[in-house]
N, C-alpha and C positions, 0 to 999 in steps of 0.2 A: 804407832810405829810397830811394824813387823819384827821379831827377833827369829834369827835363824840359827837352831840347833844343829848338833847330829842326829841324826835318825832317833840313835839309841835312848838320849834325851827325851826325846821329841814320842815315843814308844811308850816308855814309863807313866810319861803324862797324861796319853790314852788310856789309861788303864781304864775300863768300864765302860767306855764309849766305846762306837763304830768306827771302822778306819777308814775314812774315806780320803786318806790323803793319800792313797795308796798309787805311784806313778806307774801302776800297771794297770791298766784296762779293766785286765779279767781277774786280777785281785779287787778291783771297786765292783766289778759285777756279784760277785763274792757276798757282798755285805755282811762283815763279819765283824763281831764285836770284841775285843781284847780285852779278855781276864786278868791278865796275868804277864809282866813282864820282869826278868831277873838276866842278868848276862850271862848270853849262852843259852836262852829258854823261854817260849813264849806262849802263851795257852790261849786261846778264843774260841767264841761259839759261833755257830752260826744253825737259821733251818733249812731243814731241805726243802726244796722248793720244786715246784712241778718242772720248769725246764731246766733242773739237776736231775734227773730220771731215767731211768729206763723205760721198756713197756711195762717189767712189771710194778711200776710206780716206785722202786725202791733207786736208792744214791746209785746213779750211774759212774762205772770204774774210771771213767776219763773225767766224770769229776771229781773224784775223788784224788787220783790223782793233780787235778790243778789243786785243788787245796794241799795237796801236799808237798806240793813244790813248791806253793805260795809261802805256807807257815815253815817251808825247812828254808829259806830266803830268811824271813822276819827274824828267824830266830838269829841266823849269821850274823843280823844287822842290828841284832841287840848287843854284839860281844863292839862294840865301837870302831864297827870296820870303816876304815879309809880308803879302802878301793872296791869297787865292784868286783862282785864273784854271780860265776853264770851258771847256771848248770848244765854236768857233762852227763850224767847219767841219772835214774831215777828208777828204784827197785820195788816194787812192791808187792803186799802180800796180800790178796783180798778175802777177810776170816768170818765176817756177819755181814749183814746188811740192814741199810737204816732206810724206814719208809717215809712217802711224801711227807711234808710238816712234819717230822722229828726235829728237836733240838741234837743236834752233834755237836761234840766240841775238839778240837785236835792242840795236840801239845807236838808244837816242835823243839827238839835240843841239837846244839850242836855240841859233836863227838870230841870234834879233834878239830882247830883253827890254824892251818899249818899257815906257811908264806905263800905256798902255788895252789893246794887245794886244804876243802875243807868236808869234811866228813858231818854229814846232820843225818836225822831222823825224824821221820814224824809220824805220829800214833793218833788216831782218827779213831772215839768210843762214843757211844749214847750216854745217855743219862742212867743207863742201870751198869755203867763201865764194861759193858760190852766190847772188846775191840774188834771194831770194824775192817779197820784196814792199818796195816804198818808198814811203812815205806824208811828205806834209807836213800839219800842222795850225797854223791860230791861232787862238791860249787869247786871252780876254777877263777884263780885271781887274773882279771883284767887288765889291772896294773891301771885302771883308768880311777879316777876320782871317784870315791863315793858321795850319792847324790844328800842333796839335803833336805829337809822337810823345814816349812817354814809355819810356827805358832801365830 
């Protein structure tokens, strides 16, 4: 018999594995694996992979960006949110660059959990803690249900 968590639950429990429950598309395209989860704060790795690239073989900035709007999401939805939050904006800073097959790993936190928006960030380094790229975003509450993840 299936038991159905919240997200946040259901996060924790990944820790070390791959997220493939992930009900977005282009976060399961992603295939990223979860380090680390704590409310408010979510760390995973992922490689780069030849169609995340540019020509010159290095992390292309619009993927970089989907991972960071991915993992500043995960992290919202480790604090045990009850409604969906979307995002309105998405800032970022593009500082190194990571080539084909590197391990990257990015740390999302969220800032501020208000009632209408939510303020996150997420920090995108290598393996020698290089930072890559640093993004902030704020999520807007839906007011719709947050979804569930089913164990």
């Amino acid at each position: 018999m299936e038991k159905i968590f919240n997200i946040a639950h259901q996060l924790k429990q990944l820790e070390g594995q791959y997220f493939t429950q992930s009900h977005s598309k282009a976060g399961q395209w992603l295939h990223y694996k979860i380090l680390r989860v704590q409310d408010g704060e979510v760390e995973v790795s992922l490689t780069v992979r030849e169609e995340m690239t540019n020509p010159s073989k290095m992390l292309h900035g619009g993927m970089a960006a989907m991972i960071c709007d991915e993992i500043c999401g995960l992290a919202f939805y480790s604090t045990h949110a009850e409604t969906i939050y979307t995002t309105v904006n998405l800032s970022i800073d593009y500082l190194w660059s990571a080539p084909i097959g590197s391990t990257i790993f990015a740390l999302g936190k969220v800032i501020r959990k208000g009632k209408k928006i939510a303020n996150t960030e997420c920090t995108i380094y290598d393996e020698h803690k290089n930072i890559i790229v640093h993004a902030k975003s704020n999520l807007l509450n839906t007011e719709k249900p947050a979804f569930q993840l089913v164990l």
